[in-house]
C-alpha positions in Angstrom: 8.3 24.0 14.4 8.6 20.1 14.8 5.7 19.7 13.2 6.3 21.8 10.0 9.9 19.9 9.4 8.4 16.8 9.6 5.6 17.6 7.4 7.8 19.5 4.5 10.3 16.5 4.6 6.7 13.9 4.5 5.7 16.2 1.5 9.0 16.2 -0.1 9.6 12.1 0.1 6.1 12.0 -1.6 7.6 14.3 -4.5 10.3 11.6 -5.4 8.3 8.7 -4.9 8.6 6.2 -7.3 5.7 2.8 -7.9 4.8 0.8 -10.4 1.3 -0.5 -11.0 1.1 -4.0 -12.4 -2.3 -5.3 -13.0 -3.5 -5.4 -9.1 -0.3 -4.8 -7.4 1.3 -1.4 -6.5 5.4 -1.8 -5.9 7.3 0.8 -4.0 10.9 0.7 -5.9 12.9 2.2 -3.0 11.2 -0.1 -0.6 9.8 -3.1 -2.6 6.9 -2.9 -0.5 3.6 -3.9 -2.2 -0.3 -3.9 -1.6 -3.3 -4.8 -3.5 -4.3 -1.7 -5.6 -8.4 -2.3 -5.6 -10.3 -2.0 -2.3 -12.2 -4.7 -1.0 -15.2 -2.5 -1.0 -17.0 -3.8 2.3 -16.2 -4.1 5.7 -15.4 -7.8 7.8 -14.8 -9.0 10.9 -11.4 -9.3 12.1 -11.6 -13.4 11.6 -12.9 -12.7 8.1 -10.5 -10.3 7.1 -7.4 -13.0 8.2 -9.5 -15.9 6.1 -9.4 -13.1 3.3 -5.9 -12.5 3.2 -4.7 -16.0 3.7 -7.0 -17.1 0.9 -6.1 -14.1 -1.7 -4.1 -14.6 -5.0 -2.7 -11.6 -6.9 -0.6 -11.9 -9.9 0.8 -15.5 -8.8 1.7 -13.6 -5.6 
């Protein structure tokens, strides 16, 4: 029964959910979270994958 609530109420938050897309970058307005909207489209080693991130510029960010 746990499992059901906490899926209808996962389900629900999705149905008011509420982002904004500009150019690469996907905004959360209740949270302000972010994340880069396109996928890399390979796979990297852990130590490539921090080099990538540190070295990444989206929209100024």
């Amino acid at each position: 029964m746990k499992q059901i609530l906490l899926i209808t109420l996962g389900l629900s938050s999705m149905l008011f959910a509420d982002f904004t897309k500009t150019s690469n970058i996907v905004t959360d307005n209740s949270t302000t979270l972010q994340w880069q909207d396109d996928a890399i489209g390979s796979t990297m080693t852990w130590g490539n994958a921090i080099t990538h991130c540190e070295d990444l510029s989206l929209d100024g960010h």
